[in-house]
N, C-alpha and C positions, 0 to 999 in steps of 0.2 A: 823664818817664814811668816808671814803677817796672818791673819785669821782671812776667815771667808766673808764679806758682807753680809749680813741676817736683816729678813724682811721683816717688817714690825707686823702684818697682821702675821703669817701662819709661823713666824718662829722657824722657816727655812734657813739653810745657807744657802745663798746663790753666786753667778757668775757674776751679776750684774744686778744693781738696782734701778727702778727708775723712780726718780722724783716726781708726787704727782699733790696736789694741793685737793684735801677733804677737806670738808666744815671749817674754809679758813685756816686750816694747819696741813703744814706742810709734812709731808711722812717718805719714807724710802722703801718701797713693793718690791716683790721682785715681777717680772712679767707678767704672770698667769697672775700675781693680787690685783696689780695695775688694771687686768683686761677686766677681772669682777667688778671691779669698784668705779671701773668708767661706765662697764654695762648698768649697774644700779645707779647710776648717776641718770644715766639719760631715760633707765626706766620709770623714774622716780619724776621726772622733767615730761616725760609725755604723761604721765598721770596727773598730774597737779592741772596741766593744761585741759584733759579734760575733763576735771571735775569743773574747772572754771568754766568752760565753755555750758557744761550744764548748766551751770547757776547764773550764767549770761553775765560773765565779769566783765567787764569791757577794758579794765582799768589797767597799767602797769602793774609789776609785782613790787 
């Protein structure tokens, strides 16, 4: 019988992993890490934006 998949952040066994690309590295979630880490991804992405809009960045990042 083969083992379970285990997610790298909470140390679960899951059904299923999904491949998802943080910081340039590539890692294997199970669902519910994948949905955290895309949410903090784009939370992270509209705050950068507007702390730039404060500071009237104009520039590319």
């Amino acid at each position: 019988m083969a083992s379970m998949p285990t997610c790298k952040k909470c140390g679960e066994d899951a059904d299923e992993l999904v491949t998802l690309k943080v910081a340039k590295k590539t890692v294997k979630l199970c669902e519910a890490c994948a949905d955290l880490v895309r949410e903090e991804g784009e939370i992270a992405e509209m705050s950068e934006a507007v702390v730039q809009q404060m500071m009237g960045f104009t520039g590319r990042r």
